[in-house]
N, C-alpha and C positions, 0 to 999 in steps of 0.2 A: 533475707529480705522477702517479705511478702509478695507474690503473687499477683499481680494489676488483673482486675476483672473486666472483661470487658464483654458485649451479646456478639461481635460481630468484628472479628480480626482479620484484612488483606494484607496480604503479601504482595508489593508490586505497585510503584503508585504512576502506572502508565496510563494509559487510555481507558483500560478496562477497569484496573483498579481502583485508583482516584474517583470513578465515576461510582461506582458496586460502593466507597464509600460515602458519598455525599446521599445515594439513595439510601441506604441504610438508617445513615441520621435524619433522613428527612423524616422515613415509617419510623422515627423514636426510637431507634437500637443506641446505645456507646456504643461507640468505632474508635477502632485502635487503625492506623495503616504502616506499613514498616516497610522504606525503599532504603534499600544502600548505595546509590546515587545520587539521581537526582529526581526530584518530586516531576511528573511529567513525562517518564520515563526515555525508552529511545523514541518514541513519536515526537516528541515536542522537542528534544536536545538533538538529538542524532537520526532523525528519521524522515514523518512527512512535512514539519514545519519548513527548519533551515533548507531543505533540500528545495522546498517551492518558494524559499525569499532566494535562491542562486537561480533558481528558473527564470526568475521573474527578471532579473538580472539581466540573462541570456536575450527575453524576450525580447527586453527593451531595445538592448543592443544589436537583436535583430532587426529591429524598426526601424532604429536610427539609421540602418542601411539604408533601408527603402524609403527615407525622407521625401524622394525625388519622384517617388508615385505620387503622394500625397500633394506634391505644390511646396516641399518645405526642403529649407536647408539645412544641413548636416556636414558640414567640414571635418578633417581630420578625427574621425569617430575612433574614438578608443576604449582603453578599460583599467581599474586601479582592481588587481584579482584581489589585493590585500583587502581594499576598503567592501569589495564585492562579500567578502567571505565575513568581514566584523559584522556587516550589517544583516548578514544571516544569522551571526552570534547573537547579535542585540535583540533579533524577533523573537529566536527559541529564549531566550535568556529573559525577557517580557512575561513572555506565555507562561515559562516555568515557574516566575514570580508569583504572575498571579493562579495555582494550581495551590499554594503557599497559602493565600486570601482565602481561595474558597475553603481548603482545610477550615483554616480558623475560623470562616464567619459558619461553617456546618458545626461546628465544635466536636472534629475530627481530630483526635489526639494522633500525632504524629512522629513515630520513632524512625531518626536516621542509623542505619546500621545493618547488618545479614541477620536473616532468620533461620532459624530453623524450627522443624517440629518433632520436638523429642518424643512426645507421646498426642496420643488424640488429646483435640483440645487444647493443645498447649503448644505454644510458642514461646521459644527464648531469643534476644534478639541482641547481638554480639556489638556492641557500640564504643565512641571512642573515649565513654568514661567507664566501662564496663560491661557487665551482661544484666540486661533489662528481661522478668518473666514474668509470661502475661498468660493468660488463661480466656476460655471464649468457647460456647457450644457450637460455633460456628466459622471456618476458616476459609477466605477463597486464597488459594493461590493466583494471582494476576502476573506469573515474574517473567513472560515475555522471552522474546528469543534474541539469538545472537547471530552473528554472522557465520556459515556455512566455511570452514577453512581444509581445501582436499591436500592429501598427500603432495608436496613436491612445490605446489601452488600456494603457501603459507604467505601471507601478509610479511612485510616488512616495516611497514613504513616510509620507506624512502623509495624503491621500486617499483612493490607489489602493496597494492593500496588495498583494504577495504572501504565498506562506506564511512567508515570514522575521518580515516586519512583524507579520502575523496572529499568531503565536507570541511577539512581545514589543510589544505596542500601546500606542501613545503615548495613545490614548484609550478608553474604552468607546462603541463605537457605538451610536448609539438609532435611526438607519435605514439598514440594509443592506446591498446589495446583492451577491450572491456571482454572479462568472459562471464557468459550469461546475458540472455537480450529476455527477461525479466523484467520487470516494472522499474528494479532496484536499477538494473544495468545499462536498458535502456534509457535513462532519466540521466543516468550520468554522461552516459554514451550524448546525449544530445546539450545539454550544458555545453561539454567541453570541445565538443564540435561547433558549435557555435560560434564559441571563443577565438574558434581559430586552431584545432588540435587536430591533427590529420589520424583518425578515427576506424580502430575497426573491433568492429564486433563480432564475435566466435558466439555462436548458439548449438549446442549438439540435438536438439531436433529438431525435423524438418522445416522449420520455420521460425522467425522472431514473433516474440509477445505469442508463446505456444500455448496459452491458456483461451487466447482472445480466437473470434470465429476464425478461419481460413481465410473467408475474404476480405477481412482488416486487417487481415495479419500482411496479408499481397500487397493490397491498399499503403500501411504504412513501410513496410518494406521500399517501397516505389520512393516513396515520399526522402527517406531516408537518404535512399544512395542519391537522390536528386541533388540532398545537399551535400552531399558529398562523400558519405558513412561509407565505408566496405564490409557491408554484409557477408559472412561463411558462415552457411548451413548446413548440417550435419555432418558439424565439425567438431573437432576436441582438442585441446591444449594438453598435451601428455606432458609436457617437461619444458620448466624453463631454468637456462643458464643465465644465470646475475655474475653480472663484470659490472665496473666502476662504470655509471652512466648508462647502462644499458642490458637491456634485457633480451633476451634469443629465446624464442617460442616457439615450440614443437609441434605443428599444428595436423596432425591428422584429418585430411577430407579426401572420399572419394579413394580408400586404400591406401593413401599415399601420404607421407610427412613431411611437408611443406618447411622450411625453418624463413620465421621474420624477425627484424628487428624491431623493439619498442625501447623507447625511453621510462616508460611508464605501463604499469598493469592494474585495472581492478577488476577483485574478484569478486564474483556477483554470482555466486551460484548457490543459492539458497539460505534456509537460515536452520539452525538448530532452537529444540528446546531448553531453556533454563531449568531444567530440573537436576542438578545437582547439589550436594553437598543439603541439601533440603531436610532428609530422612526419612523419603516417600517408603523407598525399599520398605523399611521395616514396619514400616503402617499397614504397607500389603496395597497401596496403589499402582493399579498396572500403569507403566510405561511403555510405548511401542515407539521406535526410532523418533526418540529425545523427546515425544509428548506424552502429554498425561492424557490417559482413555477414559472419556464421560460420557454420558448418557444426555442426551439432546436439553437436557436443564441443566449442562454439566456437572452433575455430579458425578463423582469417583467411584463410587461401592462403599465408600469409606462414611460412616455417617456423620456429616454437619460437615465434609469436607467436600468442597467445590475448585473446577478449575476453571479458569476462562482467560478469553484472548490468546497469544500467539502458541502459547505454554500446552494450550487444549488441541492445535491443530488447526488445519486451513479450514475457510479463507484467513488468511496472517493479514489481515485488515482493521486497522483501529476501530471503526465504526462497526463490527461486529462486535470488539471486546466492549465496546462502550454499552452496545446490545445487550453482552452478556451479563455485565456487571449490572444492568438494571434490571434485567429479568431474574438474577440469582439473586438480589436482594429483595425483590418482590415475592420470591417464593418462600425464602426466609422467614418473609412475615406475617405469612401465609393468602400472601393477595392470587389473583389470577394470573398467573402468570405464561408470557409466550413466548417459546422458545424461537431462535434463530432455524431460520430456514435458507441452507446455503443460497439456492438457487433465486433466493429475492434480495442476496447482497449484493450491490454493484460494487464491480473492481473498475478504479481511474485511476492511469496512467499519465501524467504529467509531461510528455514528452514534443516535440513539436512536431507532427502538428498531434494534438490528445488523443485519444484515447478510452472508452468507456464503454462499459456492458452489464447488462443484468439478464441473469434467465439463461436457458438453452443457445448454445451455440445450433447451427443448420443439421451440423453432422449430428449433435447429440440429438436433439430433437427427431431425427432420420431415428438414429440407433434406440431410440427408447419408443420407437412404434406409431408414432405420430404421424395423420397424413398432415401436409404443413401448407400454407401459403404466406410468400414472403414478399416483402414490400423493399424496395430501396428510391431513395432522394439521395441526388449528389447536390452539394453546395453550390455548386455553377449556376443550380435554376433557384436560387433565393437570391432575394434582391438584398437584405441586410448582409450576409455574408459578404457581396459584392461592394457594397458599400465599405465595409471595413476590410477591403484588399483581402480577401481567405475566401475564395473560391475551393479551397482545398480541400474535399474530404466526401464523409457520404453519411447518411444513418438508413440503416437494414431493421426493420421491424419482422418476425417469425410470428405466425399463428398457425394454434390447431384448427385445421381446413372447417373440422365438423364442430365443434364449440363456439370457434370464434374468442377464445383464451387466448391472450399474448403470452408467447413461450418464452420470446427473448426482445430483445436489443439491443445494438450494437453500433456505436460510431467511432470516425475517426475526423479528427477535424477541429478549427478552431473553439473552444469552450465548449467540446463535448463534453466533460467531467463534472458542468453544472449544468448542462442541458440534461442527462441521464435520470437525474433524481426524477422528472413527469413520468415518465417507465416504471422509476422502482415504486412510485404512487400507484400507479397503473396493477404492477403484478400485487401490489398488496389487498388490492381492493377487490381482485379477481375480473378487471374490466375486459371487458370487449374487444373484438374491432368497432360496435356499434356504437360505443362508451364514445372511444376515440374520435369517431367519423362527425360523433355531434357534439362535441366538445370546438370554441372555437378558441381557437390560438391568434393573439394579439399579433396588429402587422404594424410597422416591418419585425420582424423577430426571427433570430435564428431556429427557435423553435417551430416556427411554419412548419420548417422541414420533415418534426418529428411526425405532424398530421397528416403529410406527401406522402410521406416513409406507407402509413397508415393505410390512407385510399390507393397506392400503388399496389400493394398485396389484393387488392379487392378490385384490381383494372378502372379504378377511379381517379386515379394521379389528374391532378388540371394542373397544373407549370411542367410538365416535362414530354 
């Protein structure tokens, strides 16, 4: 059989991929895409969707508590975890549909099945009526990562959960155990706490959300164990014993091995890359622990072979692979193209209360030379926050003292995750504090805050 020709073949129809192919057809390439799952990849079925239709879940049934702040009643407040968890199916399972539409209205030809790439250029692609081979001066890899699985600590299913299991649970857990306070862990960690799960999280460095500054990291710490979470930090989980119903966890902190019981464990300590079974080796594309190594427009070395999203390395961020995949199809077709620049993608954490930053943390910003001036607003001195019961949180703005460049920001708090994106406006544009200071932010609005954040760095704060 003939060879199917194509300008422009992905690998991966996740975030990064699906996207790298819609721009493709848009600059006039054929595009072929080849996922052997599901169209939408782990973000839309198994990742940032369902994960935040079970938050949203949580939320609610967090409110329905506090009814009685608000003037309203709420009896017998409960939860159906069955009907909680379909309707997280129903939203990924939506989304994923329509990922299906855009293919076809881009006129995205679409192979379900495993790839590989036998020689440059060429992909064969393993399907359930045979082997489909396709040919292309151009290849991205999009194939995303998987869940991080350590020695001793291996998923079960019934036990030891990953985020698959976590996302469709054969049980409601009443004691347990999340290791890793990660974005992935943390997120789960506070759902099921929520719910009513007597919750503890194991992080082995010095702090939870160890990415996020030090003082949101204290911030949401606080917040956590408020509601009830048992925090251990620079702690390790060396070994767990599985008996019928229960689980015995080795907990190393402070020299010593603690043993707990759980009903229930997920493991949340990181992710691997999917570069297996592929046939990078033989191309000659370096891989360094489970990613592929590219060059800030990712490419490989390999010519007309590209990586991008999780596959290529952190940030493991959909919205950077969605970045990439439009920046590597613009380079394709020979437009201007701009590469991702970590430090202007913001990482959101969905946990309660959120979570969000862009830019230099304080320390980083100390350690790479900077004299700095930093600004903080707590939620307590906004009137909208108060208004909607969530006094709870803070946003921390960083500037270089001598430019006046915002280096970072950083919150914790109700709807920080859609408050963030004025920042990541802010670093792309290379603004100010004086950008900021004369910019006017609409009231009442949780955003005020970010402008307080603003004039506090520069002893201008008026609410506090």
């Amino acid at each position: 059989m003939a060879a199917k020709s194509f300008d422009l073949i992905v690998i991966g129809a996740g975030p990064g991929g699906y996207v790298a192919a819609i721009r493709g057809a848009q600059l006039g390439m054929s595009v072929a895409i080849v996922e052997r799952e599901h169209l939408g990849g782990i973000c839309l079925n198994w990742g940032c969707i369902p994960t935040k239709a079970m938050l949203r879940s949580s939320e609610v049934f967090h409110l329905m508590h506090r009814a009685k702040e608000f003037g309203l009643k709420a009896d017998n407040v409960g939860y159906d975890l069955d009907a909680v968890v379909k309707r997280s199916r129903q939203v990924a399972g939506q989304l994923s549909g329509g990922i299906g539409h855009l293919m076809k209205k881009n006129k995205v030809t679409v192979f379900m099945g495993a790839a590989t790439i036998p020689a440059k250029g060429k992909v064969s692609v393993k399907t359930d009526k045979g082997a489909e081979e396709l040919t292309a001066k151009n290849i991205v890899l999009a194939t995303g990562a998987r869940a991080r699985e350590l020695p001793g600590l291996e998923a079960d299913g019934d036990l030891v959960w990953t985020y698959k299991h976590a996302l469709e649970p054969k049980h409601m857990p009443k004691k347990l155990l999340v290791i890793g306070s990660g974005a992935i862990g943390i997120e789960f960690a506070s759902f099921y706490n929520t719910l009513g799960a007597d919750t503890t999280v194991v992080e082995v460095m010095d702090r939870v959300l160890p990415v996020e500054d030090a003082e949101i990291s204290a911030f949401a710490k606080k917040s956590f164990e408020k509601q009830g979470m048992k925090i251990m930090q620079k702690a390790m989980v060396k070994q767990l014993d599985r008996a019928k119903g229960k689980v015995t966890a080795h907990i190393e902190v402070g020299g010593k091995v603690e043993k707990h019981d759980f009903d229930t464990v997920i493991s949340a300590v990181g992710i691997v890359g999917n570069v297996e079974g592929l046939g990078l080796e033989d191309l000659g594309v370096k891989v360094d622990r489970t990613h592929v190594v590219t060059d800030e427009f990712c490419r490989t070395g390999v010519d007309g072979l590209y990586a991008i999203g999780d596959v290529a390395g952190a940030p493991w961020l959909a919205h950077k692979a969605s970045h990439e995949g439009v920046m590597v199809a613009d380079l394709i077709a020979g437009k201007h193209a701009h590469p991702v620049k970590p430090e202007t993608i913001a990482g959101c954490t969905y946990c309660h209360p959120q979570v969000a930053s862009v830019g230099y943390t304080e320390a980083k910003a100390k350690e790479l030379g900077y004299e700095i001036k930093v600004g903080r607003f707590p939620f307590i001195g906004n009137g909208k926050a108060i208004a909607l019961g969530e006094q709870e949180g803070m946003i921390k703005t960083i500037f270089d003292a001598k430019t006046g460049e915002l280096l970072g920001a950083h919150m914790v708090g109700a709807e920080v995750t859609e408050l963030i994106q004025g920042y990541v406006v802010g670093r792309q544009l290379e603004t100010t504090e004086e950008d900021l200071m004369n910019t006017v932010f609409p009231h009442p609005t949780l955003s005020e805050m970010m402008h307080e954040s603003v004039l506090d760095a520069y002893d201008r704060v008026i609410h506090m």
